[in-house]
C-alpha positions in Angstrom: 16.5 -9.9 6.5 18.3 -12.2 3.4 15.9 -11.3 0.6 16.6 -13.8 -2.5 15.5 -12.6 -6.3 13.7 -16.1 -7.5 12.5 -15.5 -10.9 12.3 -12.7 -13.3 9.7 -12.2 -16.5 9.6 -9.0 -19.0 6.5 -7.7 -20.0 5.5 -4.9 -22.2 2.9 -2.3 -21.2 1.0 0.7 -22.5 3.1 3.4 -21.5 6.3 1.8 -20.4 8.3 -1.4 -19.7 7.9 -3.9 -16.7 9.0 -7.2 -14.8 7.0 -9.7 -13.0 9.1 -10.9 -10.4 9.1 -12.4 -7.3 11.6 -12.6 -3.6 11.5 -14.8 -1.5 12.0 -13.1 2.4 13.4 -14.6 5.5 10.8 -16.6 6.5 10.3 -18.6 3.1 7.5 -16.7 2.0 7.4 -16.0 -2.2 6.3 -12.2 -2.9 5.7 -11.7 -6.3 6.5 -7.6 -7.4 6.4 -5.7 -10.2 9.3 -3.5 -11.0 9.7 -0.9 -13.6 13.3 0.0 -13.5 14.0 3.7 -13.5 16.2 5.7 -15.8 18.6 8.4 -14.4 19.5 9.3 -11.3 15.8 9.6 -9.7 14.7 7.8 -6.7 12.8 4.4 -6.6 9.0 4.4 -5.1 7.5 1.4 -3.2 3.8 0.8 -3.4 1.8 -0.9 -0.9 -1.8 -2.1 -1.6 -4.8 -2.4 0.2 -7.1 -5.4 1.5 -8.6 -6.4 -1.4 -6.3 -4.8 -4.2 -3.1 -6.3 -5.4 0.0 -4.9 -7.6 -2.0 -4.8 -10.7 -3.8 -1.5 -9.3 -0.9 0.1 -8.9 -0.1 -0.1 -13.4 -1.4 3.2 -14.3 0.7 5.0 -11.5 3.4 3.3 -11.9 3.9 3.9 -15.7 3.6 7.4 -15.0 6.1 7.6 -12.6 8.6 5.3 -14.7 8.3 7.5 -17.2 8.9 10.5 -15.6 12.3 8.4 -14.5 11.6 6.7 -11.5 12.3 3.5 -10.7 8.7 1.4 -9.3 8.1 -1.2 -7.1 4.5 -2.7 -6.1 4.7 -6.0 -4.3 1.4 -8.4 -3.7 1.0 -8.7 -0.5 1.5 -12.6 0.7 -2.0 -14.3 0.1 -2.9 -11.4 -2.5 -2.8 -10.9 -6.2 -0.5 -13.5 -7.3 1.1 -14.7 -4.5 0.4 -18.6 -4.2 -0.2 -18.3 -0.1 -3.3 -19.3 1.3 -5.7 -16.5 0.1 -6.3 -14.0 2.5 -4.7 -15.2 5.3 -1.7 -14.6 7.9 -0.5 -15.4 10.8 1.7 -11.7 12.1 1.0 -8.4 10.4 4.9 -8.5 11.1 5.3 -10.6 8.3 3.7 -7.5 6.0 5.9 -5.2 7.0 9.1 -8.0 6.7 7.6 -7.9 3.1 8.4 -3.9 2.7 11.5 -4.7 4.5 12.6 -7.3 1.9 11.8 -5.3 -1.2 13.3 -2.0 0.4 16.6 -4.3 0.8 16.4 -5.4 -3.0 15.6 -1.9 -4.1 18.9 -0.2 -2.0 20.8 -3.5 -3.7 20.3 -2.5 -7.0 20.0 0.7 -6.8 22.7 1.7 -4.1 22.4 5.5 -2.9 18.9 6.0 -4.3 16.0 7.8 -2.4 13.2 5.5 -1.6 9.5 6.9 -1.5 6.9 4.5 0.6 3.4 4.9 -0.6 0.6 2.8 0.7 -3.1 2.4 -0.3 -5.4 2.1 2.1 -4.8 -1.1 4.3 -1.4 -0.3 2.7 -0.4 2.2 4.6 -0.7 0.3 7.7 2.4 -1.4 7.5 4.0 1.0 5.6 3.9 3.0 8.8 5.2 0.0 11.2 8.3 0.1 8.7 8.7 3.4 9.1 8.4 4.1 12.4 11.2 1.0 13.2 13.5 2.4 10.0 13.1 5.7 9.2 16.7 5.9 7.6 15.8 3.9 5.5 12.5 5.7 3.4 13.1 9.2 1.9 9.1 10.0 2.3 6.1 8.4 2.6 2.7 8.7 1.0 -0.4 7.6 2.7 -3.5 7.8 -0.2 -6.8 7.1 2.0 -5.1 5.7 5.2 -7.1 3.1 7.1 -6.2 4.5 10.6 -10.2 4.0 11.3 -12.8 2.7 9.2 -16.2 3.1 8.5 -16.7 0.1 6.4 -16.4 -2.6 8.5 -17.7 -6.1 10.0 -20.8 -6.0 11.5 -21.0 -6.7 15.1 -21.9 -11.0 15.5 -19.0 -11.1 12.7 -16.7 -9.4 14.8 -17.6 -11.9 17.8 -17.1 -14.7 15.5 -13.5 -13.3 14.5 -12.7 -12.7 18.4 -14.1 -16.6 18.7 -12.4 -18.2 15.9 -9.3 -16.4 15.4 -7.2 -18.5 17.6 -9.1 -21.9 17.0 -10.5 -21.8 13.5 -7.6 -19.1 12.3 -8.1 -19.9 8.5 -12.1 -19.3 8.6 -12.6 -17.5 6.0 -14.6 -13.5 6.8 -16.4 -11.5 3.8 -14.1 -7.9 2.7 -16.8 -5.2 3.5 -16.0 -3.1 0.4 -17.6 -3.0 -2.7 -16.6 -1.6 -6.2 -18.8 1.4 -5.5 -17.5 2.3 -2.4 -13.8 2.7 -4.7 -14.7 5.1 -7.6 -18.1 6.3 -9.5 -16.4 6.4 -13.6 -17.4 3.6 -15.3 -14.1 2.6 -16.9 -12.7 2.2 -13.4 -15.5 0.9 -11.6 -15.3 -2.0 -14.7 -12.0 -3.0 -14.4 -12.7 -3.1 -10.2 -15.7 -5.8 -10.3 -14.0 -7.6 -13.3 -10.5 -8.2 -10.9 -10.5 -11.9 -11.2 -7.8 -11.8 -8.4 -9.5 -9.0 -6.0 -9.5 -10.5 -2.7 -13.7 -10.8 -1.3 -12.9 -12.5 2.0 -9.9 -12.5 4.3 -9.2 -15.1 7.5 -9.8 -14.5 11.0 -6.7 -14.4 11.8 -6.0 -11.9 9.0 -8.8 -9.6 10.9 -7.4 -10.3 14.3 -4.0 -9.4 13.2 -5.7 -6.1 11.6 -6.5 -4.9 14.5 -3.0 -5.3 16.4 -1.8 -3.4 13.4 -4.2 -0.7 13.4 -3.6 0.0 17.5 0.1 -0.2 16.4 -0.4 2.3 14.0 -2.8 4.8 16.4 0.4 4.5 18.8 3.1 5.5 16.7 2.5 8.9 15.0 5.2 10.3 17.4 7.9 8.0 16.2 7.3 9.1 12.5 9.6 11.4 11.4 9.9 10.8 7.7 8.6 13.5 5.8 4.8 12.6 5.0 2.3 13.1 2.2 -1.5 12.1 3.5 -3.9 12.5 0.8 -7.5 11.6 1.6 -10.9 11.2 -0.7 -13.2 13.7 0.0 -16.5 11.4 -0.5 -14.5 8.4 1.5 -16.8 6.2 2.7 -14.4 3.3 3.9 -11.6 5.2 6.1 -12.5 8.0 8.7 -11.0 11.1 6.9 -11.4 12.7 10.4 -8.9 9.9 12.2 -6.8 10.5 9.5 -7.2 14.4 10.4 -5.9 13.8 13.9 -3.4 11.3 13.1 -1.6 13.8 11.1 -1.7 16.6 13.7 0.0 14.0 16.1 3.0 12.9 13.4 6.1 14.1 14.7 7.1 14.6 11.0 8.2 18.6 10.9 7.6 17.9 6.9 3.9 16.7 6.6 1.1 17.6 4.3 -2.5 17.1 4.3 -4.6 17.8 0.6 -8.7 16.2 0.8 -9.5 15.6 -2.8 -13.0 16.6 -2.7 -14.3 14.8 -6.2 -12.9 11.3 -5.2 -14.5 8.7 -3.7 -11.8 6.0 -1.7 -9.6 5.7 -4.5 -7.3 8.8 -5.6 -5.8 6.8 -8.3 -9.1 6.0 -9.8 -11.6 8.9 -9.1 -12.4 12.3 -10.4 -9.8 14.5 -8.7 -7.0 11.8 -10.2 -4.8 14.7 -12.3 -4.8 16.9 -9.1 -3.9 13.9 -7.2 -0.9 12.8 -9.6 0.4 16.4 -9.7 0.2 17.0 -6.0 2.5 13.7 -5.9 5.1 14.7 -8.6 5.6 17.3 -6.6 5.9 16.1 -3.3 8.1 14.1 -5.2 10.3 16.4 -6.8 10.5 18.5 -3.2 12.1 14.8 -1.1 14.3 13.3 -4.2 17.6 14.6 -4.6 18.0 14.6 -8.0 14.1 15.8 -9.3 13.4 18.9 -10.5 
């Protein structure tokens, strides 16, 4: 995988320092990121978004983080946030975990020797777990926040027909996302910012759907091929992923380093719900425990 740096752009946020920027991967696709670089010798950690999130989601966390030293990285997945691809849509869910693939080659560029933590949201950490089951030399830990490994909110059955009908003919016919801002978080100031995301993504191909699906039996397959050490945090009042797939998944990782905390306050979103400081210290120091340098 040649991954190409194609343009950078400095920005200035509330608690720290960004840069919009963008790679292009092997297969010509743009993937806009943002990157907070890291101070000191702590690692660098990748996020991942869900189906209808992008890297803008990921701001709060990632200030946090940069200021506790860490370098950041949150891509948009191609046909998300601000990626110019056809909204939505893709042909492989290879091609999403090529996009990890690229931006763990530009992180391990620039920052040669560093640990690097996965963490995906959702949908997320679908492909974060193809990646790491194929390359687990290359990711220090992973982080799975309300893993999709079954779901409750989903098509209903006539549009799942139509997907299995139209996915190979029709394979840009656009689906509706079955989520809803209140199925994410239940405080206001979150729950604002969620149904005023201009760039949240409400439907999704069928080819996108089909190509879900492969993904998710991938995924169900593969818990004894990862070994990296791995962080599953789950919502307690989840009502998009099956908390108890999620439950069994774990039990099946062949990770010897694994931890499972239920958040009992949040709704889907850790980041954004009511057990959010419990969350965030649970994670600095899961952390701290798989990067060399953290205390």
């Amino acid at each position: 995988m040649e991954t190409t740096i194609i343009s950078t752009d400095k920005i200035d946020v509330a608690l720290g320092h960004q840069e919009l920027m963008a790679v292009r991967t092997s297969d010509g696709v743009v993937i806009p990121m943002r990157y907070w670089p890291g101070r000191g010798q702590r690692g660098a950690v990748l996020f991942v978004h869900g189906m209808l999130s992008h890297s803008a989601w990921f701001i709060p966390t990632g200030d946090w983080l940069n200021q506790l030293g860490f370098t950041c990285v949150a891509l948009d997945r191609r046909g998300s946030g601000r990626s110019e691809e056809t909204r939505g849509h893709m042909l492989s869910y290879h091609h999403l975990v090529d996009e990890i693939e690229g931006a763990v080659e530009w992180l391990e560029s620039e920052h040669p020797g560093a640990p690097i933590h996965l963490a995906g949201q959702c949908y997320g950490a679908l492909p974060v777990l193809r990646f790491a089951a194929a390359h687990p030399e290359r990711c220090r830990s992973l982080t799975l926040l309300s893993p999709s490994i079954r779901v409750h909110a989903t098509l209903t059955l006539r549009e799942k027909l139509l997907v299995a009908l139209l996915a190979k003919v029709r394979p840009t016919h656009p689906m509706r996302v079955p989520l809803k801002p209140e199925h994410f978080t239940d405080l206001p100031e979150h729950l604002e910012f969620i149904r005023g995301d201009a760039l949240r993504l409400q439907y999704v191909t069928t080819a996108f759907y089909l190509q879900t699906l492969l993904m998710m039996l991938a995924v169900r397959g593969s818990a004894d091929r990862i070994v990296t050490p791995t962080f599953i945090a789950l919502a307690g009042r989840d009502e998009v992923c099956d908390n108890a797939a999620a439950e069994r998944f774990f039990s099946q990782l062949a990770a010897e380093d694994k931890r499972l905390t239920t958040y009992p306050g949040s709704m889907h979103s850790l980041e954004y719900g009511r057990d959010r400081l419990a969350f965030l210290a649970d994670y600095r120091h899961w952390l701290a425990d798989h990067d060399q340098i953290v205390s």
